[in-house]
C-alpha positions as CSV (number, residue, x, y, z in Angstrom):
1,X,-47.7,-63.3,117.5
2,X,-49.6,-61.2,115.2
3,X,-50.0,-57.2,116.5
4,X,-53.1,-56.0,117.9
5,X,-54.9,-52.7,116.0
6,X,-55.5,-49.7,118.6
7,X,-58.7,-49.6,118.3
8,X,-59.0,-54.1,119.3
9,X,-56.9,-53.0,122.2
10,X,-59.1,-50.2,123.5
11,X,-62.2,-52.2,122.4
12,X,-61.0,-55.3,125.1
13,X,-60.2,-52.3,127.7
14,X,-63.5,-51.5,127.7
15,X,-64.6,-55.2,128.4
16,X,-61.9,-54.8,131.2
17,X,-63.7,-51.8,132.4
18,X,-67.5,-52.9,131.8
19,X,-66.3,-56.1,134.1
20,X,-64.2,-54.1,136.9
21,X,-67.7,-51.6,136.8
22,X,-69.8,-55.0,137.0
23,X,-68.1,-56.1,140.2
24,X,-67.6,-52.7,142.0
25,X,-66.5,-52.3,144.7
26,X,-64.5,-55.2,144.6
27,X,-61.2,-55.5,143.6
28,X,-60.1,-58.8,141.3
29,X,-57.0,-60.2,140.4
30,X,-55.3,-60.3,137.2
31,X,-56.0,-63.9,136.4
32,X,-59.3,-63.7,136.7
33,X,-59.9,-60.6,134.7
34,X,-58.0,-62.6,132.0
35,X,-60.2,-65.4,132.3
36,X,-63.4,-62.8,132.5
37,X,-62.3,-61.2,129.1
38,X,-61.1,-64.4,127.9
39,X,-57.2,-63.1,126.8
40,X,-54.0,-64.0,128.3
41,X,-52.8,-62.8,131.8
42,X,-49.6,-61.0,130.4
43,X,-51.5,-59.3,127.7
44,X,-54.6,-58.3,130.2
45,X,-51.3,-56.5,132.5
46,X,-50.6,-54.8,130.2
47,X,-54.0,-53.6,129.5
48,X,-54.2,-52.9,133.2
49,X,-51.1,-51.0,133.5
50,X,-52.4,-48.8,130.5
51,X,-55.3,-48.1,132.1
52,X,-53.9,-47.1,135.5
53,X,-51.8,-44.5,133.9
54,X,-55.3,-43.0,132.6
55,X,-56.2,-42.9,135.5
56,X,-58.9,-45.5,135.2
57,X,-58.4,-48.1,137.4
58,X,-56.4,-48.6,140.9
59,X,-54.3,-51.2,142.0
60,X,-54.2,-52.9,145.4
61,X,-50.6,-54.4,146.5
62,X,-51.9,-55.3,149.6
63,X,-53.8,-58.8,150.7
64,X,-56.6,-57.6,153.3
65,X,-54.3,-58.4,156.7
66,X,-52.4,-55.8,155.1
67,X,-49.1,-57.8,154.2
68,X,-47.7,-57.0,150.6
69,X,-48.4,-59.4,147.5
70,X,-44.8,-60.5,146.4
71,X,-46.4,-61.0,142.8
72,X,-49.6,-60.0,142.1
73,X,-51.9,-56.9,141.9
74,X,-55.7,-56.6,142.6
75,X,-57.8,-54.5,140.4
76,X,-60.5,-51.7,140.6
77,X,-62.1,-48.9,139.4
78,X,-61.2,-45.9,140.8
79,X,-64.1,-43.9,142.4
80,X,-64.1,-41.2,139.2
81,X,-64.3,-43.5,136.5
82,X,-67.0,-45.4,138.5
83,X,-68.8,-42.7,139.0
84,X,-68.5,-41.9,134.8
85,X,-69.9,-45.2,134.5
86,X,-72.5,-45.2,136.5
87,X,-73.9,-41.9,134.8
88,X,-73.7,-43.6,131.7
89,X,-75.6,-46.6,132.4
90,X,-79.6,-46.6,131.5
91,X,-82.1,-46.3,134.2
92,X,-83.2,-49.9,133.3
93,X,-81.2,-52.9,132.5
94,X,-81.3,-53.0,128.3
95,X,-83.3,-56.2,127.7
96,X,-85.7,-54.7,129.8
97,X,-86.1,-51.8,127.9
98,X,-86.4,-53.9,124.9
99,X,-88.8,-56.3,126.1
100,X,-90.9,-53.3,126.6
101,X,-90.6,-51.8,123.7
102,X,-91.6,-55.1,122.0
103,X,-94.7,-55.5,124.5
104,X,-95.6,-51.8,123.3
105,X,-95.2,-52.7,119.4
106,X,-97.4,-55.8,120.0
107,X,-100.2,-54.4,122.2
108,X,-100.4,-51.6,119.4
109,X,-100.3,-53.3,116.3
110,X,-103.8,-53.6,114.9
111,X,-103.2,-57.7,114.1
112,X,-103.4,-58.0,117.7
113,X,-106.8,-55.7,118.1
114,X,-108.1,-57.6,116.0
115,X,-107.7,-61.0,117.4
116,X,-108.5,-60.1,121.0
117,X,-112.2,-57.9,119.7
């Protein structure tokens, strides 16, 4: 198996972190952030465990009656890097923002004065 760059492997944490940030609060299971990201489960722990010794994310051991998973982890965000996120994020979803920016080009440009005089 070839070896992944640095910068590919902090480039697909992000997508791990742009997805845990999509579906806050909730925490998901390994498999299906693999599945989300679209890289295999032992690769994606790996990622994970990285990114809880940043600090980054959180995981859960614990189904919600409370009994211990024998083999597998829930993940989430924890509440600082969700809150760096969601400082981050523009006031309006993008292709908003760019559909509006298009409308304003359009509505400006003088081809389309023209047509509606």
């Amino acid at each position: 198996m070839p070896t992944i760059s640095k910068v590919k492997k902090d480039k697909i944490a992000e997508q791990i972190l742009l997805y845990l940030f999509s579906i806050a609060p909730e925490a998901v299971h390994t498999a299906t952030i693999s599945k989300e990201i679209a890289r295999d489960e032992e690769f994606t722990k790996y990622l994970l465990i990285d990114l809880k010794s940043k600090n980054l994310i959180a995981s859960i051991s614990k189904n919600t009656k409370g009994k211990n998973y024998l083999k597998r982890q829930r993940w989430r965000l924890t509440d600082q890097a969700f809150q760096v996120y969601k400082n981050y994020q523009p006031s309006q979803p993008i292709q908003k923002t760019a559909e509006a920016n298009l409308n304003k080009n359009i509505l400006s440009s003088s081809n389309y004065r023209s047509y509606i005089s």
